[in-house]
C-alpha positions as CSV (number, residue, x, y, z in Angstrom):
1,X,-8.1,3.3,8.1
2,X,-5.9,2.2,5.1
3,X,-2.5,0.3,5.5
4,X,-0.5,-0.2,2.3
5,X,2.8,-1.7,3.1
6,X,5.6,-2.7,0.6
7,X,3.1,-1.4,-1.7
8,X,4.3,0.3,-5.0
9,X,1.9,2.9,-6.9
10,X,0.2,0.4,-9.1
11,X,-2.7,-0.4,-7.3
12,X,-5.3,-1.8,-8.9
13,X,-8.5,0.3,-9.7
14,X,-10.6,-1.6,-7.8
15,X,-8.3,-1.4,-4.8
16,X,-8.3,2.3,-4.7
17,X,-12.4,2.0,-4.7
18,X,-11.9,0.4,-1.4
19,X,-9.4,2.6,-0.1
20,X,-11.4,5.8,-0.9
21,X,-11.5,8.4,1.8
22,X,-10.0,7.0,4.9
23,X,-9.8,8.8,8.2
24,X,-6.2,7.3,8.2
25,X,-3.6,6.4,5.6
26,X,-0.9,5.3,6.5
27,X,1.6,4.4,3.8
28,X,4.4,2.5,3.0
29,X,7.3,5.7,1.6
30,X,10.6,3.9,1.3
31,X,12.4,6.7,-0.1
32,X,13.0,10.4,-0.4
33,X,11.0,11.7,-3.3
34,X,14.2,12.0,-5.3
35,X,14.8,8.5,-4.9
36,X,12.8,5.6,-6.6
37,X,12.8,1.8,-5.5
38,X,10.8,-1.0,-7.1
39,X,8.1,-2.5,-5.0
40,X,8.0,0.8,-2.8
41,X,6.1,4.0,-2.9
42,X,8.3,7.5,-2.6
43,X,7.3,9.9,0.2
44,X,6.2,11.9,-3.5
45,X,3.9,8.8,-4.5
46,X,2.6,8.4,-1.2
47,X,1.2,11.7,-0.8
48,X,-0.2,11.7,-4.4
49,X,-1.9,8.1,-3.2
50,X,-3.1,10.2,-0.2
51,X,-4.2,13.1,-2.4
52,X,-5.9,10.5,-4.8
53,X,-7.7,9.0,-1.9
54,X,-8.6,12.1,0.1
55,X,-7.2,10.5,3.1
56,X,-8.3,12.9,5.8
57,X,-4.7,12.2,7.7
58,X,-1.3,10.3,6.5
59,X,1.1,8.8,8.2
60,X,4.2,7.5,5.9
61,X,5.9,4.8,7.3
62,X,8.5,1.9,6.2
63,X,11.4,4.7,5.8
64,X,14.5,3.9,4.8
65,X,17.5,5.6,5.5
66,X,17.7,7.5,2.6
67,X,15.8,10.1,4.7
68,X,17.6,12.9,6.6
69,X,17.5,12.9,10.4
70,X,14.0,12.4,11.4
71,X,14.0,15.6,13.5
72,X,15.1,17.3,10.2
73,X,12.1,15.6,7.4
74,X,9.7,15.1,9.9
75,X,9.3,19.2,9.8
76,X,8.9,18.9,5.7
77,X,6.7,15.5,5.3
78,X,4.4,13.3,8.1
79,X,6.1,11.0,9.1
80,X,5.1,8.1,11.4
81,X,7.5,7.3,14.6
82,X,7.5,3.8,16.8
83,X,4.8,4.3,19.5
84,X,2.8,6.8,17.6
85,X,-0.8,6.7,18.6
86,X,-3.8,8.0,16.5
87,X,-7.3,8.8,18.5
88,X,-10.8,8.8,16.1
């Protein structure tokens, strides 16, 4: 499992060697992918992280609300929720 949290895209290469392949990345997506904040990933950047990592499952966390309802985004990108379990 990988945790990046009030992480921006600029990781550092040898970071992302150690992140490689997760069962479970969940990341730190601020913001809608329109939207860009310093400091903070996008739900866009996240998912490229994800894609870059092939992260088996992602979770994107730390949302601001930026996002539409949660019932309404959750349907379009994964977002995590309070509470949310994940089983290996």
């Amino acid at each position: 499992m990988v945790i990046s949290g009030d992480t921006s895209k600029e990781i550092p290469e040898e970071s992302l060697q150690l992140m490689q392949a997760p069962d479970l990345l969940i990341a730190d997506a601020i913001a809608p992918p329109h939207i860009h904040v310093l400091k903070h990933m996008s739900s866009e950047e996240a998912l490229e992280l994800s894609e870059e990592l092939e992260a088996k499952e992602t979770v994107l966390v730390h949302l601001s609300h930026l996002y539409r309802p949660h019932e309404v985004e959750s349907l379009f990108l994964p977002l995590g929720y309070d509470g949310q379990t994940f089983e290996f």
